[in-house]
Z-matrix of the N, CA and C atoms (Angstrom, degrees):
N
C 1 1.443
C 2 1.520 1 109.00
N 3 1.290 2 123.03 1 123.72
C 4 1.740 3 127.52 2 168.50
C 5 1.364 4 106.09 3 -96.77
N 6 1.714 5 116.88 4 146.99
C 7 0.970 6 135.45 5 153.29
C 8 1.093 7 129.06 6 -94.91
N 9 1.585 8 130.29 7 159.61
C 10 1.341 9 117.84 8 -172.99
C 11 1.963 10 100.53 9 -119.77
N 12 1.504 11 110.13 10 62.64
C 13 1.387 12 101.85 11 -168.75
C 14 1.431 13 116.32 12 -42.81
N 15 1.212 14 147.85 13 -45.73
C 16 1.555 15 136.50 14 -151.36
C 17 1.549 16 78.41 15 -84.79
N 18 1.329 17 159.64 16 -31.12
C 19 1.593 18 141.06 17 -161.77
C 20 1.402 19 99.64 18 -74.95
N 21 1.898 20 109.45 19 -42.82
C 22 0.838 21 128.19 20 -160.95
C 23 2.274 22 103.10 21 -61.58
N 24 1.435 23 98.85 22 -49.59
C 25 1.373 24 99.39 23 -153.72
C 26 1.748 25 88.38 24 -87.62
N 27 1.307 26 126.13 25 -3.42
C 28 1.471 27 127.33 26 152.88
C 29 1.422 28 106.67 27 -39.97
N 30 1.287 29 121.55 28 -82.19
C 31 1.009 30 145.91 29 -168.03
C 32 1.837 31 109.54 30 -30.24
N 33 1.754 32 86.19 31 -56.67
C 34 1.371 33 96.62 32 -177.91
C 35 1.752 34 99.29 33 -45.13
N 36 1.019 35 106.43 34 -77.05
C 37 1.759 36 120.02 35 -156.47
C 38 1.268 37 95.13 36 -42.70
N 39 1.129 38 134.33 37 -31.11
C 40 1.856 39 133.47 38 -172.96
C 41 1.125 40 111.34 39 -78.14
N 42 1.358 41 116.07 40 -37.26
C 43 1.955 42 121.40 41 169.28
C 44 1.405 43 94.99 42 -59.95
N 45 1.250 44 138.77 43 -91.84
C 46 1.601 45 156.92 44 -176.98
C 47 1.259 46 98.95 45 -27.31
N 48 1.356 47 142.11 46 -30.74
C 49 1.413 48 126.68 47 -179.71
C 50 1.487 49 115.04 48 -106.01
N 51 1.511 50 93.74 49 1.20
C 52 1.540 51 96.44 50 176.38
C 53 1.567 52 102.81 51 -103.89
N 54 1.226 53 121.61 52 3.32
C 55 1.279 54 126.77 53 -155.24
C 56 1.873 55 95.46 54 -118.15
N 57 1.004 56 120.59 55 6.31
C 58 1.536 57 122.11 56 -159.73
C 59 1.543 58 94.13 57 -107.90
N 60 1.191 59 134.04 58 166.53
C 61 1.448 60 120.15 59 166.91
C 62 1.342 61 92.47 60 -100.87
N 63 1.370 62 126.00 61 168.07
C 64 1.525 63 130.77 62 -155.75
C 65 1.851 64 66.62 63 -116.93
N 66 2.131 65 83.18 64 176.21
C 67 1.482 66 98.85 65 -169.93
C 68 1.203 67 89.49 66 -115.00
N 69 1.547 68 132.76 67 -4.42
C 70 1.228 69 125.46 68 166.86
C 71 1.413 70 122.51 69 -92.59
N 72 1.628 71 131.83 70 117.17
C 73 1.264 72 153.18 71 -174.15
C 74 1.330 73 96.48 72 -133.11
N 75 1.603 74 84.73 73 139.79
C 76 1.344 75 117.76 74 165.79
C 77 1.679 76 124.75 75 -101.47
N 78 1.263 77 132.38 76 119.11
C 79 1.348 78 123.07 77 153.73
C 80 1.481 79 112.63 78 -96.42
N 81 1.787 80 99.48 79 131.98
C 82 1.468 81 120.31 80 142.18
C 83 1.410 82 129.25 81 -28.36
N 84 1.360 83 168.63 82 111.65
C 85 1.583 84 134.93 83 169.87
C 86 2.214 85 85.44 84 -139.91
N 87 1.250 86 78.28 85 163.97
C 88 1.716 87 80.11 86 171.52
C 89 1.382 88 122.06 87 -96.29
N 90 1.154 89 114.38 88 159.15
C 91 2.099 90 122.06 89 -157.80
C 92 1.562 91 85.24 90 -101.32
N 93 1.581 92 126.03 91 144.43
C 94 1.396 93 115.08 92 130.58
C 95 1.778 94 123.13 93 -70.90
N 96 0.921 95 69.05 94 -156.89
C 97 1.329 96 98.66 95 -172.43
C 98 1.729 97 115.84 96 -76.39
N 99 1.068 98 119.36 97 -31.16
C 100 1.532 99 130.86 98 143.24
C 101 1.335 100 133.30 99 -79.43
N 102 1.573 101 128.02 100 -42.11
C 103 0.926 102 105.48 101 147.21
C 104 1.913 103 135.51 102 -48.23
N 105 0.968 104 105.66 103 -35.11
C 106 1.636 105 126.72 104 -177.19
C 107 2.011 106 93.41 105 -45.72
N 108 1.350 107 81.30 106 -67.76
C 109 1.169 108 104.44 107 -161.70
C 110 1.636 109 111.46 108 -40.67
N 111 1.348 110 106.60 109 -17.39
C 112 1.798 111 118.69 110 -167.73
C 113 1.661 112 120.87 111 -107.56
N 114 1.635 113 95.61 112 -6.86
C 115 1.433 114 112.20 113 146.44
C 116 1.283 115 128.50 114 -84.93
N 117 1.659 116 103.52 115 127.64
C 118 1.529 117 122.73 116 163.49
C 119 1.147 118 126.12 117 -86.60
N 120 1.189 119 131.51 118 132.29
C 121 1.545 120 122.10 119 150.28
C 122 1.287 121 104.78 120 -160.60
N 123 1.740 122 109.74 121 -178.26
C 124 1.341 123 122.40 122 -153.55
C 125 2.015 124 109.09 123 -100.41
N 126 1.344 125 102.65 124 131.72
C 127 1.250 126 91.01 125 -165.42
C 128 1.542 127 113.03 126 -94.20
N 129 1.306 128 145.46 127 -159.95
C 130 1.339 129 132.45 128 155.36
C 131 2.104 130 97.24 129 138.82
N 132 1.134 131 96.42 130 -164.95
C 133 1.642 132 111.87 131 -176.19
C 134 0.870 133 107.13 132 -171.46
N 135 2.006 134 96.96 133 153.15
C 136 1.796 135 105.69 134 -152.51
C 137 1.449 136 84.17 135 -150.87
N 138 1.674 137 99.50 136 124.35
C 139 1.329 138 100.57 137 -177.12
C 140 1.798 139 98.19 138 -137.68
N 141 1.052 140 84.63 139 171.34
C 142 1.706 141 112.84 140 -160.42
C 143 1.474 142 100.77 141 -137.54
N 144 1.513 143 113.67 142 120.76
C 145 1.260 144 107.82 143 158.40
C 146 1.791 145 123.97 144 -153.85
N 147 1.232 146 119.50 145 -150.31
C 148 1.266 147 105.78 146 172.49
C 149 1.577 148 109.42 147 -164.73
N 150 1.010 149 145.98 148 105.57
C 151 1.401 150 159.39 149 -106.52
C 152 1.551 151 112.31 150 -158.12
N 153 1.121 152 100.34 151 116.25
C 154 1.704 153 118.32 152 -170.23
C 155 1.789 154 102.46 153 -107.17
N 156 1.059 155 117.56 154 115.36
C 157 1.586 156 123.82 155 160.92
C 158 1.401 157 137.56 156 -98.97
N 159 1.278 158 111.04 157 93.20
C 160 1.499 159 102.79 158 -155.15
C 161 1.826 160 145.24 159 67.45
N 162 0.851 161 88.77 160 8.82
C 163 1.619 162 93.67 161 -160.52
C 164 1.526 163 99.89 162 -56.26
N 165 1.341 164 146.58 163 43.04
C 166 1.040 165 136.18 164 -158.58
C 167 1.603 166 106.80 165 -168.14
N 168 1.622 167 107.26 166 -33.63
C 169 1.800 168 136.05 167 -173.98
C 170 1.129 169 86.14 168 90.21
N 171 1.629 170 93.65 169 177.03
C 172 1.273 171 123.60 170 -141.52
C 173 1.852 172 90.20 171 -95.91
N 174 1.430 173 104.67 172 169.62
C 175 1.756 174 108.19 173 154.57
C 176 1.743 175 135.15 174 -49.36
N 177 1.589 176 99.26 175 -27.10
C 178 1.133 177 132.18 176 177.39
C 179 1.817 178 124.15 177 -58.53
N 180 1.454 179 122.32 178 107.75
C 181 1.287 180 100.17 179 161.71
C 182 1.301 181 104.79 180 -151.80
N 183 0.904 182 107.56 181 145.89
C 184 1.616 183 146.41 182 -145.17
C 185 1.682 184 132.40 183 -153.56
N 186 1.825 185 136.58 184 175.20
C 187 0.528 186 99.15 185 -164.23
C 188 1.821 187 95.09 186 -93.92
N 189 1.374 188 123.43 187 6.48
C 190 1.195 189 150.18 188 154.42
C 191 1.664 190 116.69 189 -64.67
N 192 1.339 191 125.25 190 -97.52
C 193 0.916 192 134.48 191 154.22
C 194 1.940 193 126.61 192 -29.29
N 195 1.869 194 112.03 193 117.64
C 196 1.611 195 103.05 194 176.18
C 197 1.283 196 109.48 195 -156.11
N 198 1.229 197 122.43 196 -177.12
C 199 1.516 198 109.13 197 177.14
C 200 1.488 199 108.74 198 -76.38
N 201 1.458 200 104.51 199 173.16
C 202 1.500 201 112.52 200 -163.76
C 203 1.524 202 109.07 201 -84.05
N 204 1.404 203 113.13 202 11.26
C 205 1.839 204 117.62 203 164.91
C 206 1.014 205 98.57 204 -98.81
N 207 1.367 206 139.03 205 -32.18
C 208 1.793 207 109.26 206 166.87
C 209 1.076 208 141.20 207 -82.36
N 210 1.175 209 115.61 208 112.31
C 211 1.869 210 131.11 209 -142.09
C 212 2.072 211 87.25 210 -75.32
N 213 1.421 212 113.57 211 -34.31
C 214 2.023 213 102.81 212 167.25
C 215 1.235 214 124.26 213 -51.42
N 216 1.530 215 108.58 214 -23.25
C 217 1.920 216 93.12 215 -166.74
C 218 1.842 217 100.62 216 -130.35
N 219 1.099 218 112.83 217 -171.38
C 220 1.736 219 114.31 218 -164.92
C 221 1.656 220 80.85 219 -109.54
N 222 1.490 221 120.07 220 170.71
C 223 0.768 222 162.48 221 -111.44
C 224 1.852 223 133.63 222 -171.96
N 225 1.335 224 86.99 223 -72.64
C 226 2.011 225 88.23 224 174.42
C 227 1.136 226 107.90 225 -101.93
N 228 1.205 227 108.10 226 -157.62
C 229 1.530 228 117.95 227 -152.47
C 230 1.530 229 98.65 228 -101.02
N 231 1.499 230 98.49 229 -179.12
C 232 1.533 231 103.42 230 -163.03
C 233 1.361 232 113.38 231 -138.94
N 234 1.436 233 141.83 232 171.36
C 235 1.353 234 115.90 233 -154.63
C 236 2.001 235 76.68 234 161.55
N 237 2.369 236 94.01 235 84.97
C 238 1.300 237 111.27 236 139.35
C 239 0.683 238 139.10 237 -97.13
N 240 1.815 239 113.69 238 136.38
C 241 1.683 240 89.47 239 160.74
C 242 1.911 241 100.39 240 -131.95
N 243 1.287 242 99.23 241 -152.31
C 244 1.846 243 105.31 242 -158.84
C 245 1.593 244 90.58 243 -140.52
N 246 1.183 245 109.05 244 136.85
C 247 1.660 246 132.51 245 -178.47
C 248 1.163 247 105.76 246 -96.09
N 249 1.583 248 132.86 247 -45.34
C 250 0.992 249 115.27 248 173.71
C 251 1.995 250 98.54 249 -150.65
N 252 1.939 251 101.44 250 168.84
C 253 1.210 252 88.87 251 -148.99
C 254 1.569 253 129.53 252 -50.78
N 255 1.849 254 99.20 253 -33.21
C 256 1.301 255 103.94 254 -159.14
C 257 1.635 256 95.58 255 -102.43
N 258 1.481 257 131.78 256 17.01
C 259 1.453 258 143.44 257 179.94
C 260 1.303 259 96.32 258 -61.24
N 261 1.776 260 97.72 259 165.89
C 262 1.134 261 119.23 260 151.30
C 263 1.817 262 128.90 261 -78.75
N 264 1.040 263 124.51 262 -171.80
C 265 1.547 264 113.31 263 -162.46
C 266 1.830 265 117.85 264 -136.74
N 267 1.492 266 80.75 265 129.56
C 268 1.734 267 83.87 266 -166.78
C 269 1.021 268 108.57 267 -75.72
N 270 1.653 269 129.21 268 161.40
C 271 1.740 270 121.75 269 167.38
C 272 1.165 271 133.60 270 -170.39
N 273 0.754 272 124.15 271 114.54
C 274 1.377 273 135.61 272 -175.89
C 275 1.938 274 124.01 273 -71.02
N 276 1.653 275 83.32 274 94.51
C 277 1.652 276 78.66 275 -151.88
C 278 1.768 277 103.15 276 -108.15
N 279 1.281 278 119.81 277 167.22
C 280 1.914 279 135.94 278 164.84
C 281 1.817 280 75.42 279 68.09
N 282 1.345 281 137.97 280 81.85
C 283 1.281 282 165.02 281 -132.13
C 284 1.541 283 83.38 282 -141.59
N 285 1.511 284 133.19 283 117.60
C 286 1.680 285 132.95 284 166.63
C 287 1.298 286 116.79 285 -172.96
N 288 0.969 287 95.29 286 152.01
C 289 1.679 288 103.66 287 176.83
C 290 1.357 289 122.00 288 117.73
N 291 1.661 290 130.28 289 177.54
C 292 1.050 291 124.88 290 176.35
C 293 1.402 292 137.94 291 -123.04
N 294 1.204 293 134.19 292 139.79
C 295 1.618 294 140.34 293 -145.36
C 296 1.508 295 96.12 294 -133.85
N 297 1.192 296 102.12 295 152.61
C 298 1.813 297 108.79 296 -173.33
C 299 1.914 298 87.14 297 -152.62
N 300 1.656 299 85.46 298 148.70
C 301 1.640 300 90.83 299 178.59
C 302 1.434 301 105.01 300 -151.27
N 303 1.280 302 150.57 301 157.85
C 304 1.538 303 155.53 302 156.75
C 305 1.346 304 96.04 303 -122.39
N 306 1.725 305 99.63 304 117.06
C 307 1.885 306 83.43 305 151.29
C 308 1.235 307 106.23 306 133.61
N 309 1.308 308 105.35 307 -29.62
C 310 1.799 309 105.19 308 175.05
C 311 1.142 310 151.70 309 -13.26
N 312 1.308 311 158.67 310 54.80
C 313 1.678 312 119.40 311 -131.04
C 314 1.662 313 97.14 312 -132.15
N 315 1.533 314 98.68 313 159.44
C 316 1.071 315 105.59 314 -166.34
C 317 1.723 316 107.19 315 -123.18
N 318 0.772 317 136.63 316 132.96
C 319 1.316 318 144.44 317 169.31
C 320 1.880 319 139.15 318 -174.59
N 321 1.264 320 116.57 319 159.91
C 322 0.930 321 101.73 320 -152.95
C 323 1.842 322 108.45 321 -117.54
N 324 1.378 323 105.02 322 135.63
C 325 1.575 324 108.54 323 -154.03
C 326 1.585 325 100.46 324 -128.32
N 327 1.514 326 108.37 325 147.02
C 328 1.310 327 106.35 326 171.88
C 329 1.361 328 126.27 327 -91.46
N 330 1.107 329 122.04 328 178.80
C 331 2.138 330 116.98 329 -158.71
C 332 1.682 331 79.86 330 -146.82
N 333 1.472 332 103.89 331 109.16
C 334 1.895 333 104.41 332 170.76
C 335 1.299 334 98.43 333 -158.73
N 336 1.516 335 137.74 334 29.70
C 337 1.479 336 150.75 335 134.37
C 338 1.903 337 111.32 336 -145.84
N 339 0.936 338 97.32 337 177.67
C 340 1.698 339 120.16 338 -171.96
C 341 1.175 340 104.81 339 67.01
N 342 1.389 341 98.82 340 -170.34
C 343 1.847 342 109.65 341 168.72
C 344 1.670 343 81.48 342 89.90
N 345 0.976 344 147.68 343 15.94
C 346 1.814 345 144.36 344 161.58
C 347 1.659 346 104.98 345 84.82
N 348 1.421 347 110.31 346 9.80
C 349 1.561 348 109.75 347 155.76
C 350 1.592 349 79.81 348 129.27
N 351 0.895 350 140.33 349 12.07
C 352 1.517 351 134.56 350 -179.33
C 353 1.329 352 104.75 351 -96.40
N 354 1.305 353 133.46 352 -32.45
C 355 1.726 354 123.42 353 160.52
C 356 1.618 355 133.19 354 -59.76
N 357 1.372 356 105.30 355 -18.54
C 358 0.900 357 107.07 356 -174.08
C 359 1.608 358 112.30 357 -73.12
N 360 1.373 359 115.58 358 -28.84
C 361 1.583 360 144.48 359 -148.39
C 362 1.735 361 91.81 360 -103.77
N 363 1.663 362 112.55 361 -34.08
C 364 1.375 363 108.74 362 -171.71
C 365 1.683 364 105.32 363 -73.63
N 366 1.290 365 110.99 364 -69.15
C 367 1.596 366 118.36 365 167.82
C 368 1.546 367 100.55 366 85.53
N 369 1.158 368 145.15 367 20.80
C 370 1.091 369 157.45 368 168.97
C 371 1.572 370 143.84 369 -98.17
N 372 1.365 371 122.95 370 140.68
C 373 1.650 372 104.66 371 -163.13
C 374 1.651 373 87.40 372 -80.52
N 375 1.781 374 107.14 373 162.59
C 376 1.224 375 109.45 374 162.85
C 377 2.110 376 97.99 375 -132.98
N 378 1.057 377 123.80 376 163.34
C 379 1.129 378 113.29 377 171.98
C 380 1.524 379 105.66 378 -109.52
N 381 1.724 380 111.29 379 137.39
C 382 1.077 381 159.05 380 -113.62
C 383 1.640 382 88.28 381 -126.73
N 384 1.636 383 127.96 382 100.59
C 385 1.119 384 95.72 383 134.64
C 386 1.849 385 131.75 384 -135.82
N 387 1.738 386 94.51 385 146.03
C 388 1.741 387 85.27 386 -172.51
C 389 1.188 388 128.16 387 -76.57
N 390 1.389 389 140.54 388 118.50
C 391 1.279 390 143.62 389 177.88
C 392 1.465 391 104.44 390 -39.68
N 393 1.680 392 117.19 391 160.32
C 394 0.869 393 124.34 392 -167.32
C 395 1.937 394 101.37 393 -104.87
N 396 1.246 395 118.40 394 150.07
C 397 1.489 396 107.40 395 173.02
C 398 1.495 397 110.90 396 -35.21
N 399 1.411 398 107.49 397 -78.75
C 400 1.568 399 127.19 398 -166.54
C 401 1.246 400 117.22 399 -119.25
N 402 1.300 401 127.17 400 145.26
C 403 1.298 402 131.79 401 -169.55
C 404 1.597 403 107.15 402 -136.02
N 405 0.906 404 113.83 403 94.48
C 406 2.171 405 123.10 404 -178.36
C 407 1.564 406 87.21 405 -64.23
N 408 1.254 407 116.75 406 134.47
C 409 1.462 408 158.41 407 130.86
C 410 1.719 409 116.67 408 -71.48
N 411 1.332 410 143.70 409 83.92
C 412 1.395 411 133.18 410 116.39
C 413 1.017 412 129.16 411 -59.37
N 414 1.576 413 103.27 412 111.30
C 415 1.977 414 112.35 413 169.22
C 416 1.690 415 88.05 414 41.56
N 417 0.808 416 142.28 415 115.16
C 418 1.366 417 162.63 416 146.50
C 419 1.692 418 112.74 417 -114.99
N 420 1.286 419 139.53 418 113.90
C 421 1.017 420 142.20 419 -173.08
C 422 0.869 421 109.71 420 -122.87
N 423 1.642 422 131.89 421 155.94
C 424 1.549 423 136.23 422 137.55
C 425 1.571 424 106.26 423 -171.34
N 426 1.644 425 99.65 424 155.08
C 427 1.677 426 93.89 425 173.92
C 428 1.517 427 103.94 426 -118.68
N 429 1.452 428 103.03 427 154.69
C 430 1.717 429 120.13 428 177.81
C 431 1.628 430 114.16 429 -90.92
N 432 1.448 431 128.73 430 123.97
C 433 1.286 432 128.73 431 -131.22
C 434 1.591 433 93.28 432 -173.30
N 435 1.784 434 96.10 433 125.50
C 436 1.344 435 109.27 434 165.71
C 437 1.528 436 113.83 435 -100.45
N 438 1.392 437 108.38 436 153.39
C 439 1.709 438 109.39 437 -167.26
C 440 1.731 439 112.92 438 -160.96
N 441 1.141 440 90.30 439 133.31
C 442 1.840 441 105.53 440 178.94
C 443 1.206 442 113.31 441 -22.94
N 444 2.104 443 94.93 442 -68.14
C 445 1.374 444 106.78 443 -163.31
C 446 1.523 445 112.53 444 -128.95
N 447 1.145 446 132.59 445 166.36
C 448 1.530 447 124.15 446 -156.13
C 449 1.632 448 104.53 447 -76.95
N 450 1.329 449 122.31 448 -33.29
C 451 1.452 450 146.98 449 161.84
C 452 1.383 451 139.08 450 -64.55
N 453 0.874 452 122.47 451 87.51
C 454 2.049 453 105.65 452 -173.74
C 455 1.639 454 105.69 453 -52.45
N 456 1.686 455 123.94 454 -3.05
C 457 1.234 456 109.04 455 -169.31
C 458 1.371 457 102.71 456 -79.59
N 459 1.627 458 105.04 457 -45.80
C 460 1.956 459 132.03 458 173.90
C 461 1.115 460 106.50 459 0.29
N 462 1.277 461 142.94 460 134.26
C 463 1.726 462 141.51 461 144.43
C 464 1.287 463 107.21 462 -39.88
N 465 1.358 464 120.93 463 127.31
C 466 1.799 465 110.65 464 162.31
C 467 1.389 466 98.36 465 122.38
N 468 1.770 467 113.68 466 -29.62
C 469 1.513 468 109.70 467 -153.20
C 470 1.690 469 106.83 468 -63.73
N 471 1.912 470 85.96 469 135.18
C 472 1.818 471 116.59 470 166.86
C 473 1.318 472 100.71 471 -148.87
N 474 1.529 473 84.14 472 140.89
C 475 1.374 474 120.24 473 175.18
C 476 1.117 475 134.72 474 -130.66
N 477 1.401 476 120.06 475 134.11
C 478 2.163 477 119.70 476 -178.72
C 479 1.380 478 101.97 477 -141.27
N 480 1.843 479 97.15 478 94.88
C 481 1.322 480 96.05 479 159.54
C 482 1.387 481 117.08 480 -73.98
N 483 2.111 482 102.77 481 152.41
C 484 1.175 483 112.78 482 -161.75
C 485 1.121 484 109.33 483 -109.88
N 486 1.622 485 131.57 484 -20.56
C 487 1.063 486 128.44 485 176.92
C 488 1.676 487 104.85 486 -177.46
N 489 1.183 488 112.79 487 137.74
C 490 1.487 489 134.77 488 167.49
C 491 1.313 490 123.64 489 -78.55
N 492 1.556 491 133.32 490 126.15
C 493 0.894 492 152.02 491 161.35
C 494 1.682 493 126.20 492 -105.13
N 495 1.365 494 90.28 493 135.83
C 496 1.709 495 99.46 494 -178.73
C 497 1.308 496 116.98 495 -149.59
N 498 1.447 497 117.25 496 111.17
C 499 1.807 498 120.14 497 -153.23
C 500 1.499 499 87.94 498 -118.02
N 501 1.416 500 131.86 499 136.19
C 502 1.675 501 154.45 500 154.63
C 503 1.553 502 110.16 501 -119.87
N 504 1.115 503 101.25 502 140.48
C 505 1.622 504 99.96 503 -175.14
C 506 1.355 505 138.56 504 107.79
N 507 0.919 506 142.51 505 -167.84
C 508 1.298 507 153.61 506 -158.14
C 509 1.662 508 121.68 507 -131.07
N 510 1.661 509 120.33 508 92.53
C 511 1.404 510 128.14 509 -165.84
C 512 1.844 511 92.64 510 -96.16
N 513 1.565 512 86.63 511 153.26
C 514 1.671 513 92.06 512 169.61
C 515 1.156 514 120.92 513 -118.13
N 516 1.141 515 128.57 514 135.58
C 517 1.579 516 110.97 515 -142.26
C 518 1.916 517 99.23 516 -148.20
N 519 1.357 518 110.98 517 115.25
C 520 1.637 519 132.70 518 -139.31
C 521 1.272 520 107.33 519 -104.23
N 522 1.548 521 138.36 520 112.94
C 523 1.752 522 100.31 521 159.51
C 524 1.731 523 106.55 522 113.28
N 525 1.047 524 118.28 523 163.75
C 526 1.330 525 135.02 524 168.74
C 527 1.538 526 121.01 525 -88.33
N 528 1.265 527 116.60 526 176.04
C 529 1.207 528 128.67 527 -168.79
C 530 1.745 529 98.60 528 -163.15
N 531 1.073 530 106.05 529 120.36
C 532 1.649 531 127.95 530 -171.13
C 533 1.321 532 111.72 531 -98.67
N 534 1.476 533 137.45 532 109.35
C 535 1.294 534 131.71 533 157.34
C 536 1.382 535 125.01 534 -93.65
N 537 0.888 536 115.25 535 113.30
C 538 1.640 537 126.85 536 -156.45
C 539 1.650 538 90.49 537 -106.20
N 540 1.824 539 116.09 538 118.47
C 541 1.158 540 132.16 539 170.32
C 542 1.528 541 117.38 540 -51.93
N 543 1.023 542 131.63 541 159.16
C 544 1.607 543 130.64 542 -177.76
C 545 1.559 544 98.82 543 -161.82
N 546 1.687 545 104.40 544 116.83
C 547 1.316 546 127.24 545 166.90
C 548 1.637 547 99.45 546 95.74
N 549 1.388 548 115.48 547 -175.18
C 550 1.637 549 126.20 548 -167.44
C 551 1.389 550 97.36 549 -92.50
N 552 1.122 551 111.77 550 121.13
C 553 1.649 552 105.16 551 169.62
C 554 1.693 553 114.21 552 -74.34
């Protein structure tokens, strides 16, 4: 039988120093209202989640709309919109699957330099959001699709999907994303 004394007498010193009461303590006490007042910190929210779309079809059936075993009709969800007023309509349609994210955050920051001298002139909050490291893809589906009407129920409705998408895996995802307000709230 071998021993591994120095792992061994590691060990020791880590019990014994965990076993000591430290000389550093903390007390709790409560802030007024001035003290309060003289703390900073950063505000915002960070969320984590994991998000299933359809994986099952929709409530919907139709001669459009079916469950996700009938390979004739769509399935997930749908999500038009219109480029311009009197256009036709983009869409992202049979929408499924599941996405997972940690890390999100949301908050809201002001813009009063950069941007090549255009922040300085803007002076305005925009809300802030931070991408998450990684984002898991299961079977995630949807196809990109031009269409008459925003509805397959609509009178008139045509459609030409243009191309299919199907994401598995794990994206890395860098950096901010700026929403810049538009008009007087």
């Amino acid at each position: 039988m071998t021993t591994n004394a120095p792992a061994i007498v590691s060990l020791l010193i880590c019990a014994v120093a965990l076993s000591i009461p430290g000389q550093a303590t903390a007390e709790l006490k409560r802030l007024d209202d001035q003290a309060l007042g003289d703390v900073s910190g950063q505000g915002g929210i960070y969320l984590s989640g994991d998000v299933s779309i359809n994986e099952l079809g929709g409530p919907i059936e139709n001669s459009y709309f079916g469950g996700c075993d009938d390979t004739t009709r769509k399935c997930g969800a749908r999500f038009a919109y219109r480029l311009k007023e009197n256009g036709g309509w983009m869409v992202l349609d049979d929408i499924r699957g599941n996405f997972a994210f940690e890390g999100l955050t949301l908050r809201v920051r002001t813009i009063d330099s950069g941007f090549g001298g255009d922040g300085e002139l803007f002076k305005r909050e925009v809300l802030e959001l931070g991408l998450p490291n990684t984002v898991r893809f299961n079977d995630v589906r949807f196809k990109i699709a031009a269409s008459s009407t925003a509805r397959p129920t609509d009178p008139g409705f045509r459609q030409t999907d243009i191309f299919s998408v199907g994401m598995q895996g794990e994206v890395v995802m860098e950096g901010n994303l700026l929403v810049f307000p538009a008009g007087n709230p």
